[in-house]
N, C-alpha and C positions, 0 to 999 in steps of 0.2 A: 509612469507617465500616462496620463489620462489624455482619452479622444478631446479634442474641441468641438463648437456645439456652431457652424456657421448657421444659422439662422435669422431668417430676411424679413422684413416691414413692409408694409403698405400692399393689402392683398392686392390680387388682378384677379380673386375668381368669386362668386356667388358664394354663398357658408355652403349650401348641399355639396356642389363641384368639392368648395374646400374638407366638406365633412367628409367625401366619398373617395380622395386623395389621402387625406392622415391615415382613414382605416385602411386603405390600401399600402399605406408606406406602414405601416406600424406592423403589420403585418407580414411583412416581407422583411423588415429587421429582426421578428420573433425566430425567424426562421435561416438565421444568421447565424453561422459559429466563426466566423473570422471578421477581428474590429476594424477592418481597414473596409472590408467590402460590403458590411452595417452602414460605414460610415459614408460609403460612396453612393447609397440609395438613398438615403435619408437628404444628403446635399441636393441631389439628382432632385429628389420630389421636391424637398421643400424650394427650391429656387420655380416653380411651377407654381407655388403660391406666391411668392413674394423675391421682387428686384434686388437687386447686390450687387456691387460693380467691384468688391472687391475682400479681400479679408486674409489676418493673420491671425495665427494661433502662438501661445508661447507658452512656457511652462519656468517655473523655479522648483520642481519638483530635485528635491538633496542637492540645491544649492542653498547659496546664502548673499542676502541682499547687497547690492544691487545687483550681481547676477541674474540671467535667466538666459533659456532656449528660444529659438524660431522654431515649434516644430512642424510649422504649417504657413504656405503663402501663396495667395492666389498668383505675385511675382513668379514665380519659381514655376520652370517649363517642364522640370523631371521633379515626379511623386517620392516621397521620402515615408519609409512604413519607420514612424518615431517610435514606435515600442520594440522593432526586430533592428532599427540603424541608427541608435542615437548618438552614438559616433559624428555621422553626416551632419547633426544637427549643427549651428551658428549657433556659437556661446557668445552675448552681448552683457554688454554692463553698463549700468544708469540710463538717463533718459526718459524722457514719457513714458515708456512701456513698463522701465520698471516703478517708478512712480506710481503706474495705475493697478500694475501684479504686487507690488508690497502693498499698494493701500485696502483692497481685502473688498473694494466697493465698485456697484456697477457706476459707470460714468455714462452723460451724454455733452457730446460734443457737438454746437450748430454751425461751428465755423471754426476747423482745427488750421492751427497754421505750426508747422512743426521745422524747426532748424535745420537747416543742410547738415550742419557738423554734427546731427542727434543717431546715436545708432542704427535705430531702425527707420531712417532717415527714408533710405530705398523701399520699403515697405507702403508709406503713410503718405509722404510727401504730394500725391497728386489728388488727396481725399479730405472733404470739408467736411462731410459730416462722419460721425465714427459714434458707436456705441460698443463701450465697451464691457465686458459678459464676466465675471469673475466664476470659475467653476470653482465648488468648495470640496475639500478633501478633507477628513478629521476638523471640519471649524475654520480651515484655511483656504482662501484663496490660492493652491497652488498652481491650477491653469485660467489662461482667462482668452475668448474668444473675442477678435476686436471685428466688427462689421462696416464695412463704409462703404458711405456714395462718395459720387464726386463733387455734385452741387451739394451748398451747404443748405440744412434746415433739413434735409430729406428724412430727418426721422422723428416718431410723435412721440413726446414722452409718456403718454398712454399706455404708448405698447413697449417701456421698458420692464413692466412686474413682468408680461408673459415672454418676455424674450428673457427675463433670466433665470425664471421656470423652464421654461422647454429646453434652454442651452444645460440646465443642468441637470434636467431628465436622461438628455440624452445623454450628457458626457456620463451620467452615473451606469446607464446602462452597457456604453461604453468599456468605461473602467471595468465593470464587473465580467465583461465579457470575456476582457485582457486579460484579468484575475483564472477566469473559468481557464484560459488556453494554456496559460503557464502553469497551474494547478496540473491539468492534462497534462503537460510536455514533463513536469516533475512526477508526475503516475508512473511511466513512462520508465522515464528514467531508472527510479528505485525497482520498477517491476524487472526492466532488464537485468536490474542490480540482484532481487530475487533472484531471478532466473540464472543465474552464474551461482550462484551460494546453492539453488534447490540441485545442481548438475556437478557441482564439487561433491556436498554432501550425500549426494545417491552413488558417487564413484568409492563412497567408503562404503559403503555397504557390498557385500558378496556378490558375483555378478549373477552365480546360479547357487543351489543350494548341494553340499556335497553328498558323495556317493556314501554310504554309512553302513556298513553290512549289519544287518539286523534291523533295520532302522531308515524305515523311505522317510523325507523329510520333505515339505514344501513352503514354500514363504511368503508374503506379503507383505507393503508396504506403502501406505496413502497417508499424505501430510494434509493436514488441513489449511496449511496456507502453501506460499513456494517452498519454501521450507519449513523443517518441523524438529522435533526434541526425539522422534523415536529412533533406536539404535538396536538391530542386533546383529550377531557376527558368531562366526564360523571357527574352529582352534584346531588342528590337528594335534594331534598331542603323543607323547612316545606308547609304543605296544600298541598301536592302532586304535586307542580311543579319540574319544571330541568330545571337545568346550563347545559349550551351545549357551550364550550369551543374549537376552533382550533385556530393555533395558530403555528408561521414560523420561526425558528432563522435565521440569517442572516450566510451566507457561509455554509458549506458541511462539511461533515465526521465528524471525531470525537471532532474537539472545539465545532462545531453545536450542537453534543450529549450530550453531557457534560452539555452547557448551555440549552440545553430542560430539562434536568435531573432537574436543577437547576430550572427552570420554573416550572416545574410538582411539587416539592419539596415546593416549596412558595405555587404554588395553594392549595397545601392540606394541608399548614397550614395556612391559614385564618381562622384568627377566630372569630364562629361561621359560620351561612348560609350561602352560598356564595350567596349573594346577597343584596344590588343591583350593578349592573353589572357594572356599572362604579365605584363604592367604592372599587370592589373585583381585577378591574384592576388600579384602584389607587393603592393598596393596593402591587400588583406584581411588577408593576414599581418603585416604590419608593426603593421596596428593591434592585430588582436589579442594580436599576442606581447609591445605592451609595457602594453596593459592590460587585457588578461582573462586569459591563459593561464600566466604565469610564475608565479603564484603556488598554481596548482590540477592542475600536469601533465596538464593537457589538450592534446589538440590536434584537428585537423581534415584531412580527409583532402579531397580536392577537385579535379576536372576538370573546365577549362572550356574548352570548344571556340565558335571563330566559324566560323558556317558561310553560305557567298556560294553564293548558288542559282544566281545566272547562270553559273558556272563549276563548280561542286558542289564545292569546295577546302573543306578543314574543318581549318582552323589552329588546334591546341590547346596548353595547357598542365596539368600536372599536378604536383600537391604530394600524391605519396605514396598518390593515388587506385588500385584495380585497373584496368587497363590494358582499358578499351570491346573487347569481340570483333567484329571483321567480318567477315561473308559476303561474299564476294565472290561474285556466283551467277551472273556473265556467262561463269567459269572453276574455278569452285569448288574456291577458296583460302579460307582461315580467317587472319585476320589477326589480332592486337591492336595495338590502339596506345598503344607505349609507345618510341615515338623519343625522348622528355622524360621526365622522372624528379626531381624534388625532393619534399625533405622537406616534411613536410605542414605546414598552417599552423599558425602561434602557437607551434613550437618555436625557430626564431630568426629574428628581426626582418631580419639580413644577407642571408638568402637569397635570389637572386632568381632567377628560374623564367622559363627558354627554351623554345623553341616550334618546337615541327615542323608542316608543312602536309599534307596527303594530299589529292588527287584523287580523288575518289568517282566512281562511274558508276550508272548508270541498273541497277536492281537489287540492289543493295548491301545488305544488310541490316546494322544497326550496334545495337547492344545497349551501354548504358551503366546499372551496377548496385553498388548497396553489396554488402560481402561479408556480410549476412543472406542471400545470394542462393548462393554460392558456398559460403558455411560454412554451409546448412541441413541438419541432420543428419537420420539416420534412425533409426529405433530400436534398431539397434545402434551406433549412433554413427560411422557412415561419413558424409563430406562429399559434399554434392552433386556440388559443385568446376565445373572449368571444362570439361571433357570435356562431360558431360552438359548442362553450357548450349551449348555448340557444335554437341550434337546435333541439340539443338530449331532452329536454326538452319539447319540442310540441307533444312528444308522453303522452299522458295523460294518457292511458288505462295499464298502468304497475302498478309493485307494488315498493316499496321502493329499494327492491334488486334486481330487472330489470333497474329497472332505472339507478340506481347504476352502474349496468354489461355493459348497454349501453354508462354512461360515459368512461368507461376504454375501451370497444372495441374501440370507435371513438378515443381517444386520440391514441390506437395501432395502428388500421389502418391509421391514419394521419401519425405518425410517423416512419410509417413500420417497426412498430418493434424494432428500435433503444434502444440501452441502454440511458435508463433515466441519463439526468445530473443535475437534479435536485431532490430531495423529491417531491413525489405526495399522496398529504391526499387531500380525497375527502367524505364528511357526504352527506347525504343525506335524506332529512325528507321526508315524503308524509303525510297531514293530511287528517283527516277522521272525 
């Protein structure tokens, strides 16, 4: 439902007075975000240019002819906000009024004489002249502002082109206002609605990162909207090793969430140990590709390593994940590990995902990261990439959560700052 436009005839004041009043009301509506209180200055001034002794407003907005609303009457002793109480509004049918809102045309009337038994009978009845205002909506007349004096002749058909230009300047700016506030209140909405999905989704992840003899570990995690696709997790597993699981869905926000939800959900039902690491991601894939992922072209990206302290051997598998960098800092070699290589999960159920072992030693630095990490750009649009995470990595003499802190400074200062458009999960082991 759209504002109405009351708008009066026959100035009372000089064009300067009149010019230095519009700029002063038009000004003071720019500076409006609520349409009732736009609409209450605009009346306010303009009746300081121009007489009115009275006026309704109606609306057939999502009815159907001859229906229509009262949403506005100078009658009427208590204000009624028509776009927050339409409720309250008087539902009438046929009559002059709708006569003049179905016929889609401004009208002048110099001598109106309207039936006792006519609807808006109480409205009209004591007013001879009446101008009536059609506001247009998509090509339609669906609101229309009616103005009256009491003596009839009181209005010039002169000034009916600029009375239903300005009645429908304003109801357009009006409408659009209403548009803006509901727009807002539905932000709003879905943000809170975010905000429950981004506070589920961080309750599946790990609340701290476990204790690992051999092996300090420290973690990270920033979505780039309220919620995100990145996932990794934690396994305890028999003879005192760990499943070290990250892990990327494909696209952003909340389908991303949804299907990490989903991913997290499978992992922690396999059953039994999660291990060995290509069975347990046979195991994810299979389900997702034949019931979540065939129908929405998604998929998931995913590295899952078992790692045995007593021997420091970290047997992994990979479905399509970026390949974990290591330091080697006993010799300082840069590794990645990517001895295994499959497609990522939930694109085909057949795939099954083999597994290489690597020996670690004492000093090792291992870095495991979605590519929010690798593809954070800068402001001319250069990628971080994998150089400059390898950089951060030649400092050898930190601990697991320096190291950590030095990944996410450099990826800030690269990107100065910039809102992430991607999820950024970043593990990071140091062994000992």
């Amino acid at each position: 439902m759209t504002a109405t436009a009351d708008v009066i005839t026959e100035p009372v004041v000089g064009w300067r007075e009149r010019l230095a009043l519009v700029v002063a009301t038009m000004r003071d509506m720019s500076r409006q975000t609520d349409p009732q209180e736009m609409r209450r200055i605009y009346i306010e001034q303009m009746r300081r240019l121009r007489p009115l002794d009275g006026s309704v407003s109606v609306s057939r907005r999502g009815l159907k002819a001859p229906w229509y609303r009262i949403t506005r009457s100078t009658r009427w002793t208590e204000e009624i906000d028509p776009w927050k109480e339409p409720d309250r509004l008087p539902l009438l049918s046929g009559g002059i009024v709708a006569e003049l809102l179905y016929g889609d045309e401004p009208r002048l009337f110099d001598d109106l004489r309207v039936p006792d038994d006519d609807p808006a009978a109480e409205h009209l009845a004591e007013f001879r002249s009446v101008v009536a205002l059609p506001l247009y909506d998509g090509g339609a007349a669906l609101n229309m502002a009616l103005l009256m004096r009491r003596e009839a002749d009181a209005f010039h058909p002169l000034d009916l082109p600029d009375l239903v230009l300005m009645g429908n300047l304003f109801g357009r700016a009006t409408h659009n206002l209403v548009l803006a506030e509901r727009l807002k209140a539905a932000y709003e909405t879905v943000d809170h609605e975010l905000r429950v999905v981004a506070d589920i989704q961080r309750s599946l992840l790990p609340k701290a990162p476990p204790a690992i003899p051999t092996m300090a570990v420290a973690a990270s995690y920033h979505t780039s909207h309220r919620a995100g696709g990145d996932y990794y997790d934690f396994f305890p597993l028999p003879n005192g090793q760990w499943g070290i699981l990250i892990a990327d869905v494909s696209g952003h926000g909340t389908p991303a969430a949804v299907l990490m939800a989903v991913t997290h959900s499978l992992a922690h039902t396999y059953p039994g140990p999660h291990m060995p690491p290509g069975e347990m991601l046979n195991y994810v894939n299979g389900h997702l590709a034949r019931l979540y992922t065939t129908e929405s072209d998604t998929f998931v990206t995913a590295f899952y390593g078992v790692y045995n302290p007593a021997d420091r051997t970290l047997t992994y598998a990979s479905a399509g994940h970026n390949p974990p960098r290591l330091k080697r800092c006993d010799d300082g070699r840069l590794m990645q590990l990517d001895g295994v290589r499959g497609f990522p999960l939930g694109i085909s159920s057949a795939e099954a995902y083999r597994e290489a072992t690597l020996r670690l030693v004492a000093g090792d630095q291992l870095v495991l990261y979605t590519d929010g990490i690798t593809e954070a750009a800068s402001p001319e649009g250069e990628l971080f990439g994998t150089e400059r995470l390898d950089a951060v990595l030649e400092n050898c003499s930190v601990t697991a959560s320096d190291l950590l802190r030095s990944v996410l400074d450099a990826v800030e200062a690269f990107t100065h700052g910039q809102p992430a458009t991607d999820d950024r999960t970043v593990l990071v082991a140091k062994i000992s």
